[in-house]
Structures are given as structure tokens and as C-alpha cells.
C-alpha positions in Angstrom: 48.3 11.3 -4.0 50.0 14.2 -5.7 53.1 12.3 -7.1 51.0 9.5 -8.2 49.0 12.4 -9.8 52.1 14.3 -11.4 53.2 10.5 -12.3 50.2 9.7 -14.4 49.1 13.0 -16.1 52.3 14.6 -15.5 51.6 17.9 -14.1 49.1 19.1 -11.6 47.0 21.6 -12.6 44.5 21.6 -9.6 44.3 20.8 -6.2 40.6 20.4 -4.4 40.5 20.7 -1.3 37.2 19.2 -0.2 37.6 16.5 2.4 35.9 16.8 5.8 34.2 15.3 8.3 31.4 16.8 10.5 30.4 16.1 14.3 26.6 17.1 15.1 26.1 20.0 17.3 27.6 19.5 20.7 28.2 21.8 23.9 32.0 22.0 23.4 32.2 20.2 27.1 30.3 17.3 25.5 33.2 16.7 22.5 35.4 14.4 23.1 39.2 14.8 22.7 39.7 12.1 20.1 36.9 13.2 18.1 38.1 16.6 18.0 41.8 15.6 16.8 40.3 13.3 14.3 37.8 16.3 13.1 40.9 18.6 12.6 43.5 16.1 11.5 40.8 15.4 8.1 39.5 18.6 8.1 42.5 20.9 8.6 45.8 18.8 8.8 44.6 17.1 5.6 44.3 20.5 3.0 47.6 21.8 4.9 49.4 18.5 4.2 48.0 17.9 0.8 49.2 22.0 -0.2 52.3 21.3 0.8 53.2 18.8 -1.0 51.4 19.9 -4.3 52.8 24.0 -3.9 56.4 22.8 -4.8 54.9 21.3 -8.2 53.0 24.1 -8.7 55.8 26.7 -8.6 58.2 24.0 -10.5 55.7 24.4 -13.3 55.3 27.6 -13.6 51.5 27.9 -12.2 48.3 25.7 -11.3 45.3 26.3 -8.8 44.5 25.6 -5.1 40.7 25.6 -4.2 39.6 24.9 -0.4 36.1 24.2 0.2 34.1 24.1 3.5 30.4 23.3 3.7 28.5 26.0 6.1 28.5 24.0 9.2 31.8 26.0 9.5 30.2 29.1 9.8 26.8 28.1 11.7 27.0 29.4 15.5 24.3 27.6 17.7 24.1 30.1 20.8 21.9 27.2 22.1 24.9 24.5 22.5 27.4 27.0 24.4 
């Protein structure tokens, strides 16, 4: 994604970060393993791997931005589910 990027406009000015994917509210005993490693592999492995790749370009270049977004599920705290 970012060198296909860098190859067609090239440069990278911005990278958004906006990918995720929710669960509904469940009891943390309730959430299966293999939903929780595919919820952090999108939702966190994803905007570390694709800043990784595009902060070398960046710096090359002499500047561009990074924006991470989360949607407020990630700060909602049900006291009813623990």
C-alpha cells in the first residue's frame, strides 16, 4: 500500500490510520481467542505495520503526517459486562 502509493503520486504526504473492526459488548470470559487476535491484528497490528513502513518515507522526504483514528467504542466502559 505505501509503495504502490509513493509509486504513483510519488511521495506520501499522509497516512490515515482508520481501519478497525468492532466486537459487540461481551463479558471478557465470553470473547473468544480468535476473535480477539483478529480484533487487534486490524485494529492495532494494522496502524503499527502500515507506520512503519510509511515513517521511513516520511523522514526520506523531509516531512508528511500520521493521523490514527478510533471510534469511541474504545473508550466506552460497560461496568455491566465485567
Amino acid at each position: 500500500m505505501i509503495n504502490a502509493t509513493v509509486d504513483t503520486y510519488g511521495k506520501l504526504d499522509i497516512l490515515y490510520n482508520n481501519a478497525g473492526i468492532q466486537m459487540s459488548f461481551t463479558p471478557v470470559d465470553k470473547i473468544k481467542e480468535e476473535l480477539w487476535d483478529r480484533i487487534m491484528d486490524v485494529n492495532v497490528k494494522g496502524i503499527f505495520l502500515a507506520s512503519k513502513y510509511a515513517v521511513p518515507i516520511i523522514k526520506k522526504q523531509g516531512g508528511g503526517v500520521i493521523l490514527n483514528t478510533a471510534c469511541v467504542a474504545g473508550v466506552q466502559l460497560r461496568h455491566d459486562l465485567i
